[in-house]
C-alpha positions in Angstrom: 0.0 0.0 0.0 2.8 2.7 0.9 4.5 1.6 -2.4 1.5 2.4 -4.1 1.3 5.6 -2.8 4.8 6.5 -3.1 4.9 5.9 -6.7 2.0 8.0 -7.5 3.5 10.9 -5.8 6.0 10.3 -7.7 4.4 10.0 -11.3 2.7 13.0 -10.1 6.0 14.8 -9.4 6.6 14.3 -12.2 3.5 15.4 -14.4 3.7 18.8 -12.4 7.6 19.2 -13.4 7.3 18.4 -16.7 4.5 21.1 -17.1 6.0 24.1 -15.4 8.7 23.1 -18.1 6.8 22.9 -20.6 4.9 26.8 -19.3 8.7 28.1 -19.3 9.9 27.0 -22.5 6.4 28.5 -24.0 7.2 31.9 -22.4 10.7 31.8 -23.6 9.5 30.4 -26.9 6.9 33.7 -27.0 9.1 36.5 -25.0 12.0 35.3 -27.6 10.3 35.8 -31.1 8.5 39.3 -29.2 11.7 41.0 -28.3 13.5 40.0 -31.7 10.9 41.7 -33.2 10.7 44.7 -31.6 14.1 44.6 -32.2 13.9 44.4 -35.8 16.1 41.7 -36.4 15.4 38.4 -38.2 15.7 34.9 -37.4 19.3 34.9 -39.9 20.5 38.2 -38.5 20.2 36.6 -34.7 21.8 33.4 -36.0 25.1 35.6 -37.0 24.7 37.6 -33.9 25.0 34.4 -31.9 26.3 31.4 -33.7 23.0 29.3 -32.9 21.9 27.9 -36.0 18.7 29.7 -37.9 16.6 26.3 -37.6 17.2 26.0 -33.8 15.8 29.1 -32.8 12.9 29.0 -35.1 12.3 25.9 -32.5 13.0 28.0 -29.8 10.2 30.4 -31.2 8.3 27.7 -32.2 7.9 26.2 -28.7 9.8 23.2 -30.6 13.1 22.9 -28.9 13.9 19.7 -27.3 16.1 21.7 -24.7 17.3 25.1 -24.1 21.1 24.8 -22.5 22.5 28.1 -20.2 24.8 28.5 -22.8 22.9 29.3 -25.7 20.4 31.4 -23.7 23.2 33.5 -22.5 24.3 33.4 -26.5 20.4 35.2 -27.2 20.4 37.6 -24.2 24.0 39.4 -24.8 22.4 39.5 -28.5 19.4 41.0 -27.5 21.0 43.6 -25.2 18.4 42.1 -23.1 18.8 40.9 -18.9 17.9 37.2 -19.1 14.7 37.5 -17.1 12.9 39.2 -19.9 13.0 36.2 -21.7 11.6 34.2 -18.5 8.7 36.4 -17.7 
């Protein structure tokens, strides 16, 4: 009986982690495409401003990425001028 209930506080951990995730990588995915946009740059003029590849952050926009690492948010904020909570918010 404990082992049952264990596990589904566990599976439900895990549901609720998974979907704040999934909530932060859509507000990236829309703060990101907003503020390159109000900053009049393009999805290739980004790319050479940061060395991400065009396709990956039409992802990122797209709410498609499988993962965004530190280092290429970092990459899109010191592009952007921007302090990294505006994406995040």
């Amino acid at each position: 009986m404990i082992n049952v209930i264990l596990s589904d506080v566990k599976t439900l951990e895990m549901y609720y982690m998974k979907r704040n995730k999934l909530k932060l990588l859509t507000r990236v995915a829309t703060n990101l495409k907003r503020i390159r946009e109000e900053k009049n740059l393009t999805i290739n003029e980004l790319s050479k401003k940061t060395g991400i590849n065009k396709n990956y952050l039409k992802k990122i926009e797209a709410d498609n990425a499988p993962r965004l690492c530190l280092s290429k948010v970092m990459k899109i904020v010191s592009a952007l001028d921007i302090d990294y909570k505006e994406l995040f918010t």
